[in-house]
N, C-alpha and C positions, 0 to 999 in steps of 0.2 A: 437245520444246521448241516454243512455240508461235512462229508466225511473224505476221507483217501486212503487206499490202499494199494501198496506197493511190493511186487511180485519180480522177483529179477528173471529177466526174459532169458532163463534156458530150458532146457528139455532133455530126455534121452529116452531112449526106448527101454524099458522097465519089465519084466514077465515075472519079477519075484511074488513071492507072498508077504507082502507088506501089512499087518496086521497092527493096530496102536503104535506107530511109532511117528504121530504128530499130535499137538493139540487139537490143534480148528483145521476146516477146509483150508483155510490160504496156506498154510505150513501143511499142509498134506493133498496137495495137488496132484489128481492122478486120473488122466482120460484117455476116453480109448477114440482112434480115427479109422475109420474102417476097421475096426473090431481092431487092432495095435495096440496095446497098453503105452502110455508116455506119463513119466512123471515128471509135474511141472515146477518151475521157481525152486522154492527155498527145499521142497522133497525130494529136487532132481540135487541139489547141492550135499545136501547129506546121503543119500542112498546111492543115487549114479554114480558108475566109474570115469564118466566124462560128456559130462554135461554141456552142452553146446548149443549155438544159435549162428543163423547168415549173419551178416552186418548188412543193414538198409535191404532185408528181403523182400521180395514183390510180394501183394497180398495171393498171385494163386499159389505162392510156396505154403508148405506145410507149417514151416517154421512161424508162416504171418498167423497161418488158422489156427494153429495152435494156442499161442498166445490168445489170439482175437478170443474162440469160446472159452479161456480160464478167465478173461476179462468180465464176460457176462457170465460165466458161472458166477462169482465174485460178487457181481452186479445183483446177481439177482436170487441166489440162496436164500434170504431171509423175506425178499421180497420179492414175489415172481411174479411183473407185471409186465403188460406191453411197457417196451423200453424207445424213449427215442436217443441218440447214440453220436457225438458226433467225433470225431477221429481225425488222423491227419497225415502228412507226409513232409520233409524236408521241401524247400524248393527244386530242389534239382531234382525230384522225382514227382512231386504232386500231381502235373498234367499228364505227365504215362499212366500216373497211376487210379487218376481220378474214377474215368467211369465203370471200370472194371471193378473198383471196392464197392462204388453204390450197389451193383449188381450182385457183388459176393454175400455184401453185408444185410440189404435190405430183404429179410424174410425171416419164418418160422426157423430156430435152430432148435436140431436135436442134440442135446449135451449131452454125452454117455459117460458116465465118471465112475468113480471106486469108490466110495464112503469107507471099506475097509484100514486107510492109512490112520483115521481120526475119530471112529466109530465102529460100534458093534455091527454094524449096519454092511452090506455089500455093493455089486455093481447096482447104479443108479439112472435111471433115464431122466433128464429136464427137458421141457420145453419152451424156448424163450424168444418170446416174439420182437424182433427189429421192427417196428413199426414206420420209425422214420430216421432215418442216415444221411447227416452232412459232414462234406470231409474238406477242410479247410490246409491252409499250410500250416506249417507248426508254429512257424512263429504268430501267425495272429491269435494261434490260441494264448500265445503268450501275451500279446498286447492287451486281448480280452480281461486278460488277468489281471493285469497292473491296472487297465483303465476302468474295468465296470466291478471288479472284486475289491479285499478290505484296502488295497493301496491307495486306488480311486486316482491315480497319476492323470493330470490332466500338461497340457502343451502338447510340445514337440521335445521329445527322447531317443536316444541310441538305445536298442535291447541287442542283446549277445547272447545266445545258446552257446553255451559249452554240451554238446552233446558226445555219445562214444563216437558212433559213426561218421556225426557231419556236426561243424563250427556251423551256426549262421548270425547272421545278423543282417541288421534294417533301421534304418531313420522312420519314426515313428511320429506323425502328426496329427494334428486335427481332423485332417481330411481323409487320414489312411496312411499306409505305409508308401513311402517312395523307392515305385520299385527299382530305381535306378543301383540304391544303396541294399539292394537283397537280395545274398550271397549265401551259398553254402560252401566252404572249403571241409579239408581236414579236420576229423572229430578226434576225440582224447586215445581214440585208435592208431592215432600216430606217433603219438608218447608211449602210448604202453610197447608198438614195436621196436620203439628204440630202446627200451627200457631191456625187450627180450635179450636183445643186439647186445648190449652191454653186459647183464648179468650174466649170458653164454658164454661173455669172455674170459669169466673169471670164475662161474662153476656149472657140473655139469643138474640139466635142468630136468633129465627126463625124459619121461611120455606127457609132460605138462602139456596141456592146451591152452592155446589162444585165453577163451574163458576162464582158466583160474590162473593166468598170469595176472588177467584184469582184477582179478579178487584177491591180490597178492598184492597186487601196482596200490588196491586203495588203504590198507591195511602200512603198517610202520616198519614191517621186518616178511619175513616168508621164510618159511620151511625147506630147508634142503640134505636131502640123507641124514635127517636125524639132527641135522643144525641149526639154528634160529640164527637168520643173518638180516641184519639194518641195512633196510633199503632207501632209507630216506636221503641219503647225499646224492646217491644212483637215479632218484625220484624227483630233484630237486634239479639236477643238471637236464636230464630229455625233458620235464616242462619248460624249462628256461629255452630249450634250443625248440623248443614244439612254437614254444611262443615269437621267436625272433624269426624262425625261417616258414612261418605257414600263416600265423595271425597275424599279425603286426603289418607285414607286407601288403596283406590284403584289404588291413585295415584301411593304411594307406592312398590303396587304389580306388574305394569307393568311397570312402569319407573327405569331400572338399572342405577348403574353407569355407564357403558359403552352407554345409551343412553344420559346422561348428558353430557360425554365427548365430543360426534357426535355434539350435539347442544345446543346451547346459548340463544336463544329465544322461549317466549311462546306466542304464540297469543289465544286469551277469544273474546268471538261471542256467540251468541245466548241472547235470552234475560236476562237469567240471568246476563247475562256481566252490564244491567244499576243498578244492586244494589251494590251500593260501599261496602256496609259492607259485601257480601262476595266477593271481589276482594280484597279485604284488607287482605284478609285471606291468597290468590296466593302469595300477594306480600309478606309477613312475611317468607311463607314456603322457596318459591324461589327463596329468594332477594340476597341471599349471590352465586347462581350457574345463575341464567337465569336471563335475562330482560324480564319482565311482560308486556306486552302491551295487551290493550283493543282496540280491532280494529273498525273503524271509521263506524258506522251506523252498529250494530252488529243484526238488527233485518233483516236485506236485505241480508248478506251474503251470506248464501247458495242458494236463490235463483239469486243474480245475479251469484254466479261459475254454477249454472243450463242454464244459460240465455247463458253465453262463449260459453258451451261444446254447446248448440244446433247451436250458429252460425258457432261452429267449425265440424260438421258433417255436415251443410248445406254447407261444401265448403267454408265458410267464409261471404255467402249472410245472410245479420245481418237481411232482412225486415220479414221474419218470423219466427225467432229466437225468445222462451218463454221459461222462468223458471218458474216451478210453485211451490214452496213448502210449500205444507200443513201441515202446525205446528200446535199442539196442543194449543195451544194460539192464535197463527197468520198466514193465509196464504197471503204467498208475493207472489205478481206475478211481474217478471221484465221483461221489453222486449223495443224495440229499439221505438224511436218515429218519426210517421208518420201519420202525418193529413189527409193525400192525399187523403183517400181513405174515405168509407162512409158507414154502415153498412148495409149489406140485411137483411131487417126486414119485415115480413110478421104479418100484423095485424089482430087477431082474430074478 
């Protein structure tokens, strides 16, 4: 059975004494990069004083490596076996980014972490082998999803990432995706700035960051000097104008009529998919030619169509088959579950 876990993509450089104050590794993420302490995801959210991440970081940034070894920490804790691994990028980066990941990724990593946040236990060395590394665009991990995972979508379909970073989408057929129709615009990065734009007008915000605006933007109200204030009318106007002046338009420009003819279905993934007030917007545009559907756990998508294609290059052997995808918001990692085995852990 396959599993997912989901790690929201920030970080900050950490030197405290963090002693019990998580349950498990994933909520108590804390590595060192050339001997630096950084606490990761959900420990960097409660402990850090400002938690942060690039938007669409190149894999030699810190910000990529980072995330990438909390992935296969993750990955591989309970079960520490050669992994094969496969990963991905937006279209508008994938070919810059392509051969320089296989080279990053493909090899022995040494993980140096802190068991300290989660355990009696101290610094820790892992070692975990990359054995084999394909890195795909993101959207086909998507398509993987829908066509070869529980959906089993077969035709010709529209798939939509709502991602933070980057919007994409693609007509999706029998034969592959038409690359004609495969776009990356503006991700939900462009709502939340006008979201800042706006609430700047009417109170003052701080030393907030970029990152927990976005943690404010998903949430129904935000905290200000002490005030709990409703952000949902503020929330509900810059996706409405996200949607009319960046999606729609683009929509537009790559979806003919003879691609409406081809197919009848849209499918919406990525995190954008859990705000109903812009899928409200899909469904107005394209109610009268397509069925709209929001597909089922839209934050794991692309990394479980990650998690298929690696067991399908492994020959069909599922036990060390990993999707890893590092989103701007969130990195999912999915991989198949096996208790069996018990981590090699070298203590400092």
């Amino acid at each position: 059975m396959r599993s997912s876990i989901s790690i929201p993509s920030v970080f900050e450089h950490n030197n405290s004494n963090l002693s019990m104050v998580s349950q498990d590794l994933i909520n108590g993420l804390r590595l060192y990069i050339d001997d630096v302490p950084y606490v990761v995801g959900n420990l960097a959210l409660s402990e850090g004083l400002s938690p942060h991440r690039t938007v669409n970081a190149a894999p030699t940034e810190i910000d990529y490596q980072i995330l990438f070894q909390a992935g296969l920490l993750a990955a591989s804790y309970k079960n520490n076996r050669p992994l094969t691994v496969t990963t991905g990028f937006p279209f508008s980066t994938y070919q810059v980014n392509k051969s320089v990941t296989l080279d990053l990724l493909q090899k022995t990593h040494k993980i140096d972490f802190d068991m300290s946040p989660f355990s009696s236990k101290g610094r820790t060395e892992m070692k975990v082998e990359v054995c084999n590394v394909e890195i795909l665009p993101e959207m086909l991990g998507n398509i993987i999803a829908l066509r070869k995972g529980e959906k089993k979508a077969t035709g010709n379909f529209f798939v939509i990432s709502l991602g933070y970073g980057t919007c994409e989408a693609a007509l999706s057929t029998e034969n592959g995706i038409v690359q004609r129709t495969a776009v990356s615009i503006n991700g939900l990065q462009y709502a939340v700035d006008l979201f800042i734009k706006e609430l700047s007008r009417q109170y003052s915000l701080g030393l907030k960051n970029e990152k927990q605006m976005e943690q404010a933007f998903m949430n129904n109200f935000i905290v200000l000097n002490r005030q709990k204030i409703d952000i949902l009318d503020i929330r509900r106007n810059v996706l409405n104008m996200y949607y009319k002046d960046v999606i729609s338009p683009n929509l537009r420009r790559i979806f003919t009529d003879a691609d409406f003819a081809k197919a009848d279905r849209m499918f919406i993934t990525g995190g954008g998919a859990l705000y109903m007030e812009l899928i409200e917007n899909f469904f107005k545009e394209f109610e009268d030619i397509l069925h709209v559907e929001v597909v089922d756990n839209p934050l794991i998508l692309t990394s479980v169509g990650y998690c298929l294609h690696s067991a399908q290059i492994n020959g069909g052997d599922i036990s060390s088959a990993v999707g890893i995808d590092i989103g701007n918001s969130s990195t999912v990692i999915t991989q198949y579950e096996d208790d069996n085995q018990t981590p090699n852990l070298k203590f400092k």
